[in-house]
C-alpha positions in Angstrom: -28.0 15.5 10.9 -28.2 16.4 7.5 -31.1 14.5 6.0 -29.4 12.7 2.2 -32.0 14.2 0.1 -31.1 17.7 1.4 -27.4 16.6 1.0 -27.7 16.0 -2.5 -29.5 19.4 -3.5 -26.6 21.3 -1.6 -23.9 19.3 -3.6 -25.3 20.5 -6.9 -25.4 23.6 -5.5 -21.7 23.3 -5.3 -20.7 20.9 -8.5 -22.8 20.3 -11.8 -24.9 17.3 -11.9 -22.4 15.2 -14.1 -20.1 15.4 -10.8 -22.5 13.7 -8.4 -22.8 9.7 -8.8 -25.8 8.2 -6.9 -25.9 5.0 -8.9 -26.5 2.2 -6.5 -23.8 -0.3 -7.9 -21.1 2.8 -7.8 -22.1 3.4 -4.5 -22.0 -0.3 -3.3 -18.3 -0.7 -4.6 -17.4 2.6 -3.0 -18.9 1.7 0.2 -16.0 -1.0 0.9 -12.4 -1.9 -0.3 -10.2 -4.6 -1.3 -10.0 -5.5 2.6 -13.7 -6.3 2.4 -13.0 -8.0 -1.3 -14.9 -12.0 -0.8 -17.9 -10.1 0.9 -18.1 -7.4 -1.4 -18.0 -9.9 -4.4 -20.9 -11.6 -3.0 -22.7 -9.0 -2.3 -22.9 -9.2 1.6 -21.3 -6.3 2.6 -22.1 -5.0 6.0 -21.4 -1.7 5.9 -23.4 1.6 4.9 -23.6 2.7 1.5 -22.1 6.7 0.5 -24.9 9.1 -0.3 -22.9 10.3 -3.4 -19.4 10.0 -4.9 -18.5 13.5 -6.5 -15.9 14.3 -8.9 -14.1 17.7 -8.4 -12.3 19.4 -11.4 -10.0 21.4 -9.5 -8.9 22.3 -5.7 -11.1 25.2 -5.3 -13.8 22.7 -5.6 -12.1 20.4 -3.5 -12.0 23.3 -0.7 -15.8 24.0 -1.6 -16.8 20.3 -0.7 -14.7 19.8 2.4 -15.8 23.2 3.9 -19.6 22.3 3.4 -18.9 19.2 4.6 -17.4 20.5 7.7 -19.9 23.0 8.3 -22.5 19.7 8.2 -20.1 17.0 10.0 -21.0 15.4 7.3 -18.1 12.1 6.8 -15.4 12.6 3.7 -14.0 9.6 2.6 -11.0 10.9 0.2 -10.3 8.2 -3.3 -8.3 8.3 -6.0 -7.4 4.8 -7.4 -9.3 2.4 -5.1 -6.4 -0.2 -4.2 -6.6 0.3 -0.7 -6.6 -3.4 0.6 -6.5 -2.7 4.8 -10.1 -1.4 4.9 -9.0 2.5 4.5 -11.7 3.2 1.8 -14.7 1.7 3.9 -17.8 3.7 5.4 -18.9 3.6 8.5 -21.5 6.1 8.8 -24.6 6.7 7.3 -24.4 9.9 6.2 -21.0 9.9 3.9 -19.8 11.5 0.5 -17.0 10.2 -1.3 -14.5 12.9 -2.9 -13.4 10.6 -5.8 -9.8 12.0 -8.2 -11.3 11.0 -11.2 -11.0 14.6 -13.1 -8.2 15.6 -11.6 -6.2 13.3 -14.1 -3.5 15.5 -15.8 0.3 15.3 -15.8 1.3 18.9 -15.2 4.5 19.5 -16.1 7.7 16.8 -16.2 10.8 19.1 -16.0 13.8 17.2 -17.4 16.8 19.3 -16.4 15.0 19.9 -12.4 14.2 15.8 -12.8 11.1 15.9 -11.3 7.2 16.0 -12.8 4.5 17.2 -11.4 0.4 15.6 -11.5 -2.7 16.2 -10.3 -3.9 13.3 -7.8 -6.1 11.6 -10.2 -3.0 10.7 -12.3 -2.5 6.9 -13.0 1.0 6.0 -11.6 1.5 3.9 -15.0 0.8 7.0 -17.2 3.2 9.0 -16.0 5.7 5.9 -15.8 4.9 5.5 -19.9 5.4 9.1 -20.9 8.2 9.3 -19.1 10.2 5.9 -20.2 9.5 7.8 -24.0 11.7 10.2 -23.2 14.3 8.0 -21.3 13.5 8.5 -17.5 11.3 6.4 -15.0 9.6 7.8 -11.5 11.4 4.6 -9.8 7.8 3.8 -8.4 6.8 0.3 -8.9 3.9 -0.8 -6.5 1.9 -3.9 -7.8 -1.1 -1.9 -8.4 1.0 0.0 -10.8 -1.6 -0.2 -14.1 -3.9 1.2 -11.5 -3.0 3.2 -8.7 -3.3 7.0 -9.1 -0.8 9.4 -7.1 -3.3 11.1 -4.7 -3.8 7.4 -2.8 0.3 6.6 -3.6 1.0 9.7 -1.2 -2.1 9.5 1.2 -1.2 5.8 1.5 2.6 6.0 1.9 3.2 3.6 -0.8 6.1 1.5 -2.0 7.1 -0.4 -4.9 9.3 -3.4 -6.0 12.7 -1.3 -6.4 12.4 0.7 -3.4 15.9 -0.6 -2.3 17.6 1.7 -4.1 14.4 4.5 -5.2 13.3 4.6 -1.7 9.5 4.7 -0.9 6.9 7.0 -2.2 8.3 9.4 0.8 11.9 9.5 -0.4 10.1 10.2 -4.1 7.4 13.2 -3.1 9.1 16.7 -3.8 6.0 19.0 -3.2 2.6 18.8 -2.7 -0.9 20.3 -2.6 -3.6 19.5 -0.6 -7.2 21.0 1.3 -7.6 20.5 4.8 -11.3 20.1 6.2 -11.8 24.0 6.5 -11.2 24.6 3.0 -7.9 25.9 3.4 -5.6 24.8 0.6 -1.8 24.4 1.2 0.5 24.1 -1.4 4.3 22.8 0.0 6.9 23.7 -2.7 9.1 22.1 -4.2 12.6 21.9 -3.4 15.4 20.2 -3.2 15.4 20.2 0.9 15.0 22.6 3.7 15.5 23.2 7.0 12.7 25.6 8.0 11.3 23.9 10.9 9.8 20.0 11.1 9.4 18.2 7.3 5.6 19.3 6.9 5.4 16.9 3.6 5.0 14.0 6.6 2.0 15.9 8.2 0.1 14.7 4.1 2.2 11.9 3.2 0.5 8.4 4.9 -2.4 10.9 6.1 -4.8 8.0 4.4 -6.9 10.8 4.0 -7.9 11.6 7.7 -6.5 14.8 8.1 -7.0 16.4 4.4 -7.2 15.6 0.6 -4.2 15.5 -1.6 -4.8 17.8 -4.9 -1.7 17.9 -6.7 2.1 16.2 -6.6 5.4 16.7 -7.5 7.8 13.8 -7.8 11.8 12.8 -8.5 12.3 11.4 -11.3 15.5 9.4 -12.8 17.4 8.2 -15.9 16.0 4.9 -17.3 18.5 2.3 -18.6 16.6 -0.5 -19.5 19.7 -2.3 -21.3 21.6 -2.7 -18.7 19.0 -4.4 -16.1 20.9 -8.0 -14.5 18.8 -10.2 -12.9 20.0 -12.7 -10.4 17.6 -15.6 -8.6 19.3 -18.6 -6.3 18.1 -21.6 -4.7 18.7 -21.3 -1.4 18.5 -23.4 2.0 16.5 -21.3 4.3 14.9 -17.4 4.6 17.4 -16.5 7.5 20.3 -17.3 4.5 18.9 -15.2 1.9 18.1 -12.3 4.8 22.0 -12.9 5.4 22.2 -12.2 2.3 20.5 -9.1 1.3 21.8 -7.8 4.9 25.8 -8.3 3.5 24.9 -6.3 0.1 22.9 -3.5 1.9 25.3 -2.7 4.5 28.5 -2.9 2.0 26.8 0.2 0.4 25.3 -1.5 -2.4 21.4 -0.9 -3.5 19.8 -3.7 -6.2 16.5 -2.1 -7.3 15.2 -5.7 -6.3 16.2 -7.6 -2.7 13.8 -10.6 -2.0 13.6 -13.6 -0.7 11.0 -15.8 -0.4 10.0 -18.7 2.1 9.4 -22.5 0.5 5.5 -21.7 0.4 5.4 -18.2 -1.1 8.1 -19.6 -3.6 6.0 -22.3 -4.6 3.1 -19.9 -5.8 5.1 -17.8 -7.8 8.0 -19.8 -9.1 6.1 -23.3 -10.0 8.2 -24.2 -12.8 12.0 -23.6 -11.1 11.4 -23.7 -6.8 11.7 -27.7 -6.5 10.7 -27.2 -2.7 13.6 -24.8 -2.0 13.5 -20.9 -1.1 14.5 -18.9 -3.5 17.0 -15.1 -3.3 16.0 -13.2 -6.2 18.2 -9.3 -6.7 18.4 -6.8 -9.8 20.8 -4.4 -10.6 19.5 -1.3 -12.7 21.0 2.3 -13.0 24.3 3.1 -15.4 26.5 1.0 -16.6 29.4 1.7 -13.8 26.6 1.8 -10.5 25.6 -1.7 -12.3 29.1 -3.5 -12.6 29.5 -2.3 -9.0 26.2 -3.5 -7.6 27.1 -7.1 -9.4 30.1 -7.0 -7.8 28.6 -6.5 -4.4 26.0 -9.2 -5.2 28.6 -11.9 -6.4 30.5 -11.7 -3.2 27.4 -11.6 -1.0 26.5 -15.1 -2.6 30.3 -16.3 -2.6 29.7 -15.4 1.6 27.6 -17.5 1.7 27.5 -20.4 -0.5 27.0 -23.0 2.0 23.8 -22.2 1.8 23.3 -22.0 -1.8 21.7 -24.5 -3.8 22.1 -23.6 -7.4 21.5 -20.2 -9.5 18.3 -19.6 -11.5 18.4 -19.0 -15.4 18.2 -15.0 -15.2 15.6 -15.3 -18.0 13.0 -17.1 -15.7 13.6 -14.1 -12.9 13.3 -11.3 -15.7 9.9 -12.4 -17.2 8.2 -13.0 -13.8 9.1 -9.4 -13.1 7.4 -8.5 -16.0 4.0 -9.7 -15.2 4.1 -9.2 -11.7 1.7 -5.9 -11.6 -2.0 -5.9 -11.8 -4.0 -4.7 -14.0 -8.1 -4.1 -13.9 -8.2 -7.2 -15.7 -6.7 -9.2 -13.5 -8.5 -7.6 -10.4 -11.7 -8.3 -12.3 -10.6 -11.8 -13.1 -10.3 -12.6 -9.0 -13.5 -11.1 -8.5 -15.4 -13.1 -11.4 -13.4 -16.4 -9.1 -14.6 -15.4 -5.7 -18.2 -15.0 -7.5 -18.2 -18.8 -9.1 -15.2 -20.8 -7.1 -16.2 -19.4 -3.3 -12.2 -18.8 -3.3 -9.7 -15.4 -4.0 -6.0 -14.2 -3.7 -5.3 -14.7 -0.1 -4.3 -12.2 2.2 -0.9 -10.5 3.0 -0.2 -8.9 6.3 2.7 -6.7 5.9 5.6 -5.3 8.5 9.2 -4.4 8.9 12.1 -5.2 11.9 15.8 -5.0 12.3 18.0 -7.7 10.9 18.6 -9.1 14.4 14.8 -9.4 14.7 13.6 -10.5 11.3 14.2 -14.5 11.2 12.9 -15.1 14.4 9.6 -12.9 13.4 9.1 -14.5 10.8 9.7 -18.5 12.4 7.6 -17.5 15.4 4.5 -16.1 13.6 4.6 -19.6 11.4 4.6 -21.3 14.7 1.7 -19.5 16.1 -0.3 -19.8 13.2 0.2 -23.5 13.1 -0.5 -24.2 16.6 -2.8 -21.9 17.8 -4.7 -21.1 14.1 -8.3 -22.8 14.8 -8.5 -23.7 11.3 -5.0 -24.6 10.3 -6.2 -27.0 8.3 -8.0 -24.9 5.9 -4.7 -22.7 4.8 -3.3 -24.1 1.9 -0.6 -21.3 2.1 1.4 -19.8 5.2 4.6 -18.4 4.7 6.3 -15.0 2.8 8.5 -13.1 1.2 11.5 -10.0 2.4 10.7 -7.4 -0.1 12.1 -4.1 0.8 15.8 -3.3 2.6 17.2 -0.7 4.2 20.7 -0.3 6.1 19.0 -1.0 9.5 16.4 -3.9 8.7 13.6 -4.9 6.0 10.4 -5.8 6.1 8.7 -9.4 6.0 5.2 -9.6 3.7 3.3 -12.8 5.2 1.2 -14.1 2.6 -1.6 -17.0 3.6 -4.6 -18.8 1.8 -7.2 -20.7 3.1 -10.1 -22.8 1.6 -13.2 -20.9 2.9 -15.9 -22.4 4.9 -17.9 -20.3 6.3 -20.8 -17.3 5.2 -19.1 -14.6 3.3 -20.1 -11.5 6.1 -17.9 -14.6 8.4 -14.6 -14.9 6.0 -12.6 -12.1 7.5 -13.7 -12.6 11.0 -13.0 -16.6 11.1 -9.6 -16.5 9.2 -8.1 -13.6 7.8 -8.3 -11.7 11.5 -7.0 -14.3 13.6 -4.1 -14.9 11.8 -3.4 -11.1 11.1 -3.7 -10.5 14.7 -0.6 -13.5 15.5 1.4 -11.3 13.2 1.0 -8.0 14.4 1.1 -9.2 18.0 4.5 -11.3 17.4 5.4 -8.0 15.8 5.0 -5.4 18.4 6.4 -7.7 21.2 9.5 -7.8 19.0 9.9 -4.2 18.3 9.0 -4.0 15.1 6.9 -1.8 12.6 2.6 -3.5 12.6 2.2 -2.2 8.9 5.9 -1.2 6.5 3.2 -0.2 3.3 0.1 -0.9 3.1 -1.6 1.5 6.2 -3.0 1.2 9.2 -6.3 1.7 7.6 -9.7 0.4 9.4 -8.2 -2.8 10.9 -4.9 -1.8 12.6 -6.9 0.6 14.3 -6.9 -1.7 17.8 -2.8 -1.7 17.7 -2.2 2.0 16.5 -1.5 3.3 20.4 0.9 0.4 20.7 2.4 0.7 17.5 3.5 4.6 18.0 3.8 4.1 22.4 4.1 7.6 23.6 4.5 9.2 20.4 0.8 8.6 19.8 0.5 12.2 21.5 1.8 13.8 18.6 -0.2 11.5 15.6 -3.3 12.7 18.2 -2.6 16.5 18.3 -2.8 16.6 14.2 -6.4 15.3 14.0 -7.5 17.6 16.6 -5.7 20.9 14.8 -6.3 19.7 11.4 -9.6 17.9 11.7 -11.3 19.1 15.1 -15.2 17.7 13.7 -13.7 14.9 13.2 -15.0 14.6 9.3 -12.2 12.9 7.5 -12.4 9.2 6.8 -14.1 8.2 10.1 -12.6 4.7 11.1 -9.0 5.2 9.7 -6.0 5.4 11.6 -7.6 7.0 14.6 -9.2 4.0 16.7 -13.0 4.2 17.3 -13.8 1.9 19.7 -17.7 1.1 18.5 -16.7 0.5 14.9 -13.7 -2.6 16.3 -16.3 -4.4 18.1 -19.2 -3.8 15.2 -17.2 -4.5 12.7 -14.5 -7.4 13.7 -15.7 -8.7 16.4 -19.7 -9.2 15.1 -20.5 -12.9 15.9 
């Protein structure tokens, strides 16, 4: 094994001493993500801290690292933004370096008449969103972490964002791509419009969560922006499996609001204080051109008119439109939580996130609440259990299950006594139903122990690419790929 001293002469060997970071309170917040955020916060972290982070300007450095790494088995844990919430930037071994986007920051090219623009993975999703709404056109992209999240971790994540009913995900989005597999080899996918030369090797790099190679460079669709003619819509309504009969009725007549959620009595409550009066609550949005808008209204208005036995009373669209706009994070506001898990001993909650049919999606969502409550050892510490349908497609949605909890227990205890217990009702209810464990967020480090069931014999095939494309085994250690000493170290530690 490669001793750290000697690891850190051969990086500056390879990069200039302003690319290697060894200070200790960069390398304690790289050594854990948002998964890990109460712990982290009070500094009682469990895990290993990363010998370096290093800062490549360009993908022949990129190659340089990953092949010396390889060469050394030395673990690569791939970052670019740092929003990873399921555990997917975390170290587990000793002897780790962290390959961080920060220099790779420029916007490329954005070619108007192609519609499509082209960045480098350190990229801020939000910077390319503002240069591109100057001149009149939007990437569609509209994760939460928006102010924050940088394309190389959008990709390697397989993000989504709030009007992915009619944009799609960040896999509908990606045109081409660049990116450096452990042996140094960089592979550049072109960009066009579609092909048919052989399986869609994009999906080999998109949702890799950087265990199979490191994403350099991306090329994404972009669209014509008409902010003026954006209609909001937001209803009281009786129950969630109304509003899911809801969003199901618009989808499947052809229709596609940027926005379809709906949100259960206790995720309402959180967000829409000052309108829910107990109730659920349907919110949709039309965007696009003024004809595709009319149209989607239209589809809307008779969706509701369906079903208006279960309708309460419509929202003032003004309320709907400025929570929308201050929905995303910023730093700030991620700093803010952290500064309140520091003095209050309390944060955010957590979300576990997946996706089912339409058939499938009520009774998921009414069976996990039922487990929880019953079989939860400490129900009575959540002060929130409930959540919201997000995203739709023609075939199903997902469902984002959103809980909080007072915490009483150590900090190194918090995931371990309540956030994993609960996660595990969700994803087992889930699974036995025939739905998707995680629709956006990852697998990451804690889905790990369901990822054979999750994929059933097609696990083979998710196998065979670590062992072509990562045979030592180097890239992000932990993530996707289950290792069965790190579950039972790391969840399971009494």
């Amino acid at each position: 094994m490669v001793e750290r001293e000697d690891l850190l002469q051969d990086l500056k060997n390879i990069l200039n001493e302003e690319q290697i970071n060894i200070n200790y309170d960069d390398l304690y917040e790289a050594s854990a993500d948002r998964y890990k955020k109460y712990a982290k916060a009070k500094r009682e972290l469990d895990v290993p801290i990363p010998v370096a982070i290093v800062y490549p300007k360009s993908n022949e450095e990129v190659a340089k690292i990953l092949k010396y790494c390889n060469e050394k088995r030395i673990n690569v844990i791939p970052r670019s933004g740092n929003t990873s919430t399921e555990g997917g930037l975390e170290n587990w071994k000793e002897i780790s370096v962290v390959i961080d986007a920060k220099y790779l920051n420029k916007i490329i090219k954005i070619d108007e008449y192609n519609m499509q623009a082209t960045v480098q993975a350190g990229v801020i999703l939000q910077d390319l969103e503002d240069e591109l709404r100057k001149r009149g056109y939007t990437t569609g992209h509209s994760p939460q972490s928006k102010p924050i999240a940088k394309y190389g971790g959008l990709v390697a994540t397989r993000s989504i964002g709030q009007f992915s009913t009619l944009y799609g995900g960040i896999e509908d989005m990606v045109v081409g791509l660049e990116c450096v597999f452990p042996d140094g080899h960089i592979a550049r996918i072109k960009n066009v419009p579609r092909r048919s030369g052989g399986p869609d090797i994009r999906h080999i790099v998109i949702g890799n969560e950087g265990t199979l190679c490191y994403i350099t460079e991306v090329t994404v669709k972009i669209y014509k922006y008409f902010p003026e003619n954006n209609k909001f819509y937001g209803y009281l309504i009786d129950n969630v499996e109304t509003g899911i009969r809801i969003l199901r009725e618009i989808v499947v007549n052809g229709y596609r609001p940027s926005v379809t959620r709906v949100y259960s009595e206790e995720d309402a409550a959180q967000h829409f204080s000052h309108f829910h009066k107990g109730k659920c609550v349907l919110i949709l949005m039309a965007e696009g051109n003024k004809a595709i808008v009319e149209a989607t209204c239209k589809g809307i208005e008779e969706a509701v008119e369906k079903y208006k036995d279960g309708i309460i009373e419509r929202v003032d669209d003004k309320l709907i439109e400025d929570w929308f706009n201050h929905l995303c994070w910023t730093q700030k506001d991620v700093d803010d939580e952290i500064k309140c898990m520091i003095d209050n001993d309390r944060h955010a909650g957590f979300t576990t996130e997946v996706s089912a049919d339409w058939e499938t999606l009520p009774k998921l969502y009414y069976n996990v609440i039922n487990r929880v409550r019953k079989e939860f050892p400490r129900a009575n510490d959540l002060t929130l259990l409930g959540g919201h349908v997000s995203h739709c497609y023609i075939n199903g949605a997902n469902f984002y299950f959103v809980y909080n909890y007072d915490i009483n227990c150590a900090p190194e205890d918090e995931l371990r006594v309540y956030h994993h217990p609960i996660h595990k009702i969700i994803v087992e209810e889930t699974l036995k139903m025939g739905g998707s464990m995680c629709h956006h967020h990852g697998i990451g480090k804690y889905r790990t122990e369901w990822v054979r069931e999750e994929h059933g014999s097609a696990y083979y095939m998710l196998e065979k690419l670590k062992e072509a494309f990562d045979p030592n085994g180097i890239m992000n250690y932990g993530s996707i790929y289950p290792q069965e000493e790190s579950i039972k170290k790391y969840i399971y530690r009494l």
